[in-house]
C-alpha positions as protocol buffer text, in pm:
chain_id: "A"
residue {
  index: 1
  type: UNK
  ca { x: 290 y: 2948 z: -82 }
}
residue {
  index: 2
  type: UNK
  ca { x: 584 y: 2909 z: -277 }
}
residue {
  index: 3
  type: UNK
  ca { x: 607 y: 2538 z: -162 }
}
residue {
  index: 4
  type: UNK
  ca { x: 585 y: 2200 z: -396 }
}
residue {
  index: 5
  type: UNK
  ca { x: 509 y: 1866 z: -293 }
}
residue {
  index: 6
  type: UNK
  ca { x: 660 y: 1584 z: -483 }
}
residue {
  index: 7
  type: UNK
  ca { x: 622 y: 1238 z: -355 }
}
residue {
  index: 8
  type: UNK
  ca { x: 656 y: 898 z: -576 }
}
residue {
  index: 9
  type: UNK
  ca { x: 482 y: 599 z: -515 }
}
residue {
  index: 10
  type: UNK
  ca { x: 541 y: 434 z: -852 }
}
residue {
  index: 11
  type: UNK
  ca { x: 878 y: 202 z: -761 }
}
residue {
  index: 12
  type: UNK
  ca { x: 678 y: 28 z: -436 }
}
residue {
  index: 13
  type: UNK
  ca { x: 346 y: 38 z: -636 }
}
residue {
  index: 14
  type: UNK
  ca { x: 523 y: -146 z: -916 }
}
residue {
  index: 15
  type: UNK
  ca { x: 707 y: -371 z: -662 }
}
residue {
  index: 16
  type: UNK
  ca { x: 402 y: -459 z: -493 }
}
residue {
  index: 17
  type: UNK
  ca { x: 174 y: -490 z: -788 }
}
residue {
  index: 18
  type: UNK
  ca { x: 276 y: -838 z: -924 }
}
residue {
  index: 19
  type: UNK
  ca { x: 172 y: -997 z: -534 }
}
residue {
  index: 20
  type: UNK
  ca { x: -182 y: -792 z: -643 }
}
residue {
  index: 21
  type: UNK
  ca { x: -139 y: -507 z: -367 }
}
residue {
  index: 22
  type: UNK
  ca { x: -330 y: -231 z: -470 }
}
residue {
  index: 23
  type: UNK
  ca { x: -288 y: 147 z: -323 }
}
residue {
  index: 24
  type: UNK
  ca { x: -586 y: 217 z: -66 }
}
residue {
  index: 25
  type: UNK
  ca { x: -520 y: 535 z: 145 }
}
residue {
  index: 26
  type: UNK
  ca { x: -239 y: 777 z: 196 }
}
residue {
  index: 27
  type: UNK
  ca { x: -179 y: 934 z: 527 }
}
residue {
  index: 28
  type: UNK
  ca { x: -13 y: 1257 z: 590 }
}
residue {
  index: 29
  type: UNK
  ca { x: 125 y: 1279 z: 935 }
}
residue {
  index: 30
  type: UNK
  ca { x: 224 y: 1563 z: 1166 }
}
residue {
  index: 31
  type: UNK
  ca { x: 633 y: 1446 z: 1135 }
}
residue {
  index: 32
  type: UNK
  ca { x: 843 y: 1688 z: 934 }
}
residue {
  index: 33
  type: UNK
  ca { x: 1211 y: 1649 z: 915 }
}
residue {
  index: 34
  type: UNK
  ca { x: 1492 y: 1908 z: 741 }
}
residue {
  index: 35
  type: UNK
  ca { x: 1735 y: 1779 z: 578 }
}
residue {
  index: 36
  type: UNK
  ca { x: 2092 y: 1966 z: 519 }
}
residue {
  index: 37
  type: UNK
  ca { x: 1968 y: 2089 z: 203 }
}
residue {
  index: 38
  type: UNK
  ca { x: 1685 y: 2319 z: 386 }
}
residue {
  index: 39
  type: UNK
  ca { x: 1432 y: 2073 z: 223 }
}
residue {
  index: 40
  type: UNK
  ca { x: 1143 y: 1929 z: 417 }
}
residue {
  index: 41
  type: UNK
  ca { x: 1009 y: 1584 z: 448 }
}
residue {
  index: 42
  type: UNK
  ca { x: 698 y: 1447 z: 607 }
}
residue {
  index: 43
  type: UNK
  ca { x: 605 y: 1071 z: 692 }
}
residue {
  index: 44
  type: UNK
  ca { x: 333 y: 901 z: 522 }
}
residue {
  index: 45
  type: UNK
  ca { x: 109 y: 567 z: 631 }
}
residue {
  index: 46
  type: UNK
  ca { x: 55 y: 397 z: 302 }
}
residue {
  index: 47
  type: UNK
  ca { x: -232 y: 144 z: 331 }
}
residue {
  index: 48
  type: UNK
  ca { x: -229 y: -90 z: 73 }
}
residue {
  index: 49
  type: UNK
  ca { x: -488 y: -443 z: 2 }
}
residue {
  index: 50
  type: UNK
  ca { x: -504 y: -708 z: -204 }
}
residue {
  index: 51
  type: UNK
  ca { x: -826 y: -909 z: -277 }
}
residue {
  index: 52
  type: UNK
  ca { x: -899 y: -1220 z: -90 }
}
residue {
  index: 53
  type: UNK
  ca { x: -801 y: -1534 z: -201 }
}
residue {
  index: 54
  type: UNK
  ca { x: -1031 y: -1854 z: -202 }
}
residue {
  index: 55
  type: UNK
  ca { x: -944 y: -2083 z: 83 }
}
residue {
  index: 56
  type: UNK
  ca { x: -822 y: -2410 z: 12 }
}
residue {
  index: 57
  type: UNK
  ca { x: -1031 y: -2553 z: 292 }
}
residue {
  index: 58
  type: UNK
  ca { x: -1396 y: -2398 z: 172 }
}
residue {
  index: 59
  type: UNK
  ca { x: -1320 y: -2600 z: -168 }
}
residue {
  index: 60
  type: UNK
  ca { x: -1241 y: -2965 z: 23 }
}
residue {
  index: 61
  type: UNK
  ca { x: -1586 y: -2897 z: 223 }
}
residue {
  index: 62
  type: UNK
  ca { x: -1775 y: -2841 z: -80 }
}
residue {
  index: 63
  type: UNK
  ca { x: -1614 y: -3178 z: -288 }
}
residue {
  index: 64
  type: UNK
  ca { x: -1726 y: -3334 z: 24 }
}
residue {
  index: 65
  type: UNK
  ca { x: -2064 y: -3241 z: 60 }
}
residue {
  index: 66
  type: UNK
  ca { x: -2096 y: -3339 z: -293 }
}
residue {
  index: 67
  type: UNK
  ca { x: -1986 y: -3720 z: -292 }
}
């Protein structure tokens, strides 16, 4: 009660986005910290994926089956 949770993804999102990372899963975990300010913190696993690029070495197969 009383409490509000900010967090902000949008700066690494936006870094990450031009590689093609894409936000999967956030984790909450049990770490809090206090700062000096009285303000809490927690920790968060951020799981992020990109898709799958072709592999250079399925297309030089298939141009050799081919000839």
């Amino acid at each position: 009660q009383g409490v509000e949770v900010q967090t902000d993804y949008v700066p690494l999102l936006n870094s990450l986005a031009i590689y093609g990372w894409q936000l999967t899963c956030v984790l909450p975990t049990p770490i809090v910290k206090t700062n000096r300010e009285g303000n809490l913190s927690t920790k968060q696993i951020v799981f992020l994926q990109r898709p799958s690029l072709p592999q250079k070495a399925k297309k030089k197969e298939s141009k050799v089956n081919n000839l």
